[in-house]
C-alpha positions, 0 to 999 in steps of 0.5 A: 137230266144229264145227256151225252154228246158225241162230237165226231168231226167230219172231214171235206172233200177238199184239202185239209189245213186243219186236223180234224179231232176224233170222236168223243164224248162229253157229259153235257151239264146245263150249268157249264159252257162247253167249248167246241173247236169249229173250222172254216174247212171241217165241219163239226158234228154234235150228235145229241141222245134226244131230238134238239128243240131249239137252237139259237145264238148270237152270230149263229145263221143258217146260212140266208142271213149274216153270221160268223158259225153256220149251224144247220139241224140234221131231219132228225133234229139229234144232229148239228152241223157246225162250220166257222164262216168267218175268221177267228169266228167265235159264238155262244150257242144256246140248245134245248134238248127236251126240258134242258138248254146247254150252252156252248162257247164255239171259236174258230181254231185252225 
């Protein structure tokens, strides 16, 4: 099953260095990493088509214990926010949608 994703970029209410991305959409495709940009000052949104049932990785936190990107899942579970916590952060980030897992490769990119 092929999926879309649809990765907005939200600003901060504080003072940009970094120039946030326009929306986009992307094919996802379980048999390729996909690499997303993250930012220490703009957060990074993935919005998926099916509610995400699994979300783990290597350096990922949910902001209670160590970690380089903190991810949270929205209430409606189609909804990751990303943002990178430490500098030049990069992790490989596994999500399950439905019976399918993606990967993606997410590094620090001011």
């Amino acid at each position: 099953m092929k999926l879309a994703i649809i990765l907005p970029l939200m600003l901060s209410f504080l003072p940009l260095q970094a120039e946030p991305l326009k929306p986009m959409t992307m094919k996802l495709n379980s048999d390729e990493i996909v690499k997303i940009p993250i930012h220490s000052r703009v957060q990074t949104l993935l919005l998926f088509p099916e509610p995400v049932t699994l979300l783990i990785g290597e350096g990922i936190t949910d902001g209670q214990r160590e970690g380089r990107v903190q991810a949270q899942l929205a209430e409606d579970k189609r909804v990751v926010v990303l943002r990178s916590i430490a500098p030049d952060a990069t992790a490989l980030m596994q999500i399950m949608v439905g019976p399918e897992a993606y990967a993606f490769r997410l590094q620090h990119d001011e």
